[in-house]
C-alpha positions in Angstrom: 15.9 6.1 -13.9 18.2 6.2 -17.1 16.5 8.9 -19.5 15.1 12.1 -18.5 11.3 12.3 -17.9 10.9 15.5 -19.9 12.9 14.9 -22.8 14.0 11.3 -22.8 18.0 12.3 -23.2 20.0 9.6 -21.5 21.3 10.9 -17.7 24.4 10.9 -16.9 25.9 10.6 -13.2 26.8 14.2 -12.1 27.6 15.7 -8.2 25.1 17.2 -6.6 26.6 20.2 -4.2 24.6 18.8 -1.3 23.1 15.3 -2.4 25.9 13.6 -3.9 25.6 12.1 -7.4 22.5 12.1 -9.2 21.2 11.6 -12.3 21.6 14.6 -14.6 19.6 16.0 -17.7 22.3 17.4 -20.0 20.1 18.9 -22.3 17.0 20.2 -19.9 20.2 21.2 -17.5 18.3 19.8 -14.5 18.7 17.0 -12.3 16.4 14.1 -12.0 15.6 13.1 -8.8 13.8 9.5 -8.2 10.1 9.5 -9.3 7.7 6.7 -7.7 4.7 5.9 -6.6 2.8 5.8 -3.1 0.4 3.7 -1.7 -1.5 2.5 1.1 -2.5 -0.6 2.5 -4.2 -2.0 5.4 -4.5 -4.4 7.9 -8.5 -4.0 8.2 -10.0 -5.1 11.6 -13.3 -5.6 12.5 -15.3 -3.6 15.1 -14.3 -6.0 17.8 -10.3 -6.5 16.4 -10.4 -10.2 16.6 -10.8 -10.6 12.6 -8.7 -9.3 10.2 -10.4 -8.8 6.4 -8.3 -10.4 3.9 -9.1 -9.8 -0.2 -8.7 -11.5 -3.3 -8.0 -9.2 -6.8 -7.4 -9.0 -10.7 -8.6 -13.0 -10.8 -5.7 -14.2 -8.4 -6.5 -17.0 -5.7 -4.0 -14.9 -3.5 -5.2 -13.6 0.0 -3.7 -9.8 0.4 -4.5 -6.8 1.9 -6.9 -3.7 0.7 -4.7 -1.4 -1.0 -4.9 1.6 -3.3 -2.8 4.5 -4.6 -2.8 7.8 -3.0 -4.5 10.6 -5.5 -2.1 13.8 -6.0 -3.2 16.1 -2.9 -4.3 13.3 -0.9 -2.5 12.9 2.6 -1.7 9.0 3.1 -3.9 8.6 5.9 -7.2 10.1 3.6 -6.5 7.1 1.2 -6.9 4.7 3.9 -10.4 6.1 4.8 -11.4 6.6 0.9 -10.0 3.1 -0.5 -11.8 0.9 2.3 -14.6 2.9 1.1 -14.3 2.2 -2.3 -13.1 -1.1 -1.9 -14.5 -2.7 0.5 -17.6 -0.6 1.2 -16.8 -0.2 4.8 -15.8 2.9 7.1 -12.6 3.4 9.1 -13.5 4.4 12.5 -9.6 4.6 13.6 -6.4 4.2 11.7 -2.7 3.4 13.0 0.6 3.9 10.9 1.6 0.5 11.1 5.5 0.6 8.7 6.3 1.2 5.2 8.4 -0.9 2.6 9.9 0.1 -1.1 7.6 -1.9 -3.3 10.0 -2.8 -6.5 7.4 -4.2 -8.9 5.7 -1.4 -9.7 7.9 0.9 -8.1 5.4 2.1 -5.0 6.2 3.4 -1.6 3.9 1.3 0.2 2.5 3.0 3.5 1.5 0.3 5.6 -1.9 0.7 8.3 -4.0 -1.1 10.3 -7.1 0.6 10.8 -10.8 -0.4 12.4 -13.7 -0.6 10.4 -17.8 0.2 11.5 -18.9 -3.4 10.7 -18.3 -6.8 9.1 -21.0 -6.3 6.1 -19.4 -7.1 3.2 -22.5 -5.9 1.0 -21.1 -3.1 -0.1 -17.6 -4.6 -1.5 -17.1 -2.8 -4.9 -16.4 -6.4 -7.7 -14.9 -4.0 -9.9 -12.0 -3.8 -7.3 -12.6 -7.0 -5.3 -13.3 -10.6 -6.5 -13.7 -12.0 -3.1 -13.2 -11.1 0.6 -13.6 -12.8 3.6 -12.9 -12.2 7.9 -10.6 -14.2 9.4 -9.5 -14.9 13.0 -6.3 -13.7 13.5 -4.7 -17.0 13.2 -5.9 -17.7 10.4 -5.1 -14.8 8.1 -1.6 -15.5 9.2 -2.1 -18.9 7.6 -4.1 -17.7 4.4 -2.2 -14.6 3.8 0.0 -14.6 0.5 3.1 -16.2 1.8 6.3 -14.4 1.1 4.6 -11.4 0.4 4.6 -7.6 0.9 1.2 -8.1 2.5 2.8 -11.2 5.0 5.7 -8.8 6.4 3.1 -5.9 7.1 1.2 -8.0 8.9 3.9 -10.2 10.9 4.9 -6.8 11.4 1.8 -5.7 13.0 1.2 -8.8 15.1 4.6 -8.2 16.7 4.2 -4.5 17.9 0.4 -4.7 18.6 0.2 -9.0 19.8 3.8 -9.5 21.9 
């Protein structure tokens, strides 16, 4: 962050008595502690866990994972439950913190889950969010998830602490 969020003076580096040195507000007097956003995403399971739900968004051929912010007052867990709803149309029946990752392009702390849906209907799957989904054995969302991808190190991630 370079200019104040209130005022839009440039910061300057100043010490912090107990934080060391952050970015300072010379004319507000205040200092400006890193703002970002936070996120969830999830490794969505079927009923059965031996298919994971990958989606396709915004008119991109890429295979990721359901995702969605987290609304102000919103625990990160609730925006797992209410964005497969949204999304994908489907309810989570149990939800596992899975890991989290500093998302740089747009500047999201990305909570990370794997969580179990009630079915594999895909009926309800909202187009204004989704263009396409589709189940896939395990195997082969490893092979049709977006390669070098936020998405791909969750869920390498997940296979490792929940498959080995």
């Amino acid at each position: 962050m370079k200019y104040c969020y209130e005022c839009g003076t440039k910061l300057i580096p100043k010490e912090h008595e107990d934080e060391g040195i952050i970015p300072y507000c010379e004319t507000c007097g205040e200092f400006r502690f890193p703002i970002f956003s936070a996120a969830v995403s999830m490794i969505v399971q079927n009923p059965s866990r031996d298919k994971i739900l990958l989606i396709q968004q915004y008119g991109k051929k890429n295979n990721v994972l359901v995702a969605g912010y987290i609304n102000k007052g919103e625990s990160a867990e609730e925006a797992v439950i209410r964005e497969a709803r949204e999304e994908i149309g489907l309810n989570v029946v149990f939800h596992d913190f899975n890991k989290s990752e500093y998302f740089a392009n747009t500047n999201t702390l990305m909570f990370n889950f794997a969580c179990v849906v009630d079915g594999e209907s895909l009926d309800g799957l909202n187009p204004k969010e989704v263009d396409q989904a589709q189940w896939f054995t395990i195997e082969e969302a490893k092979e049709n998830i977006m390669p070098d991808s936020l998405a791909k190190r969750f869920f390498l991630s997940f296979l490792k602490d929940k498959y080995q």
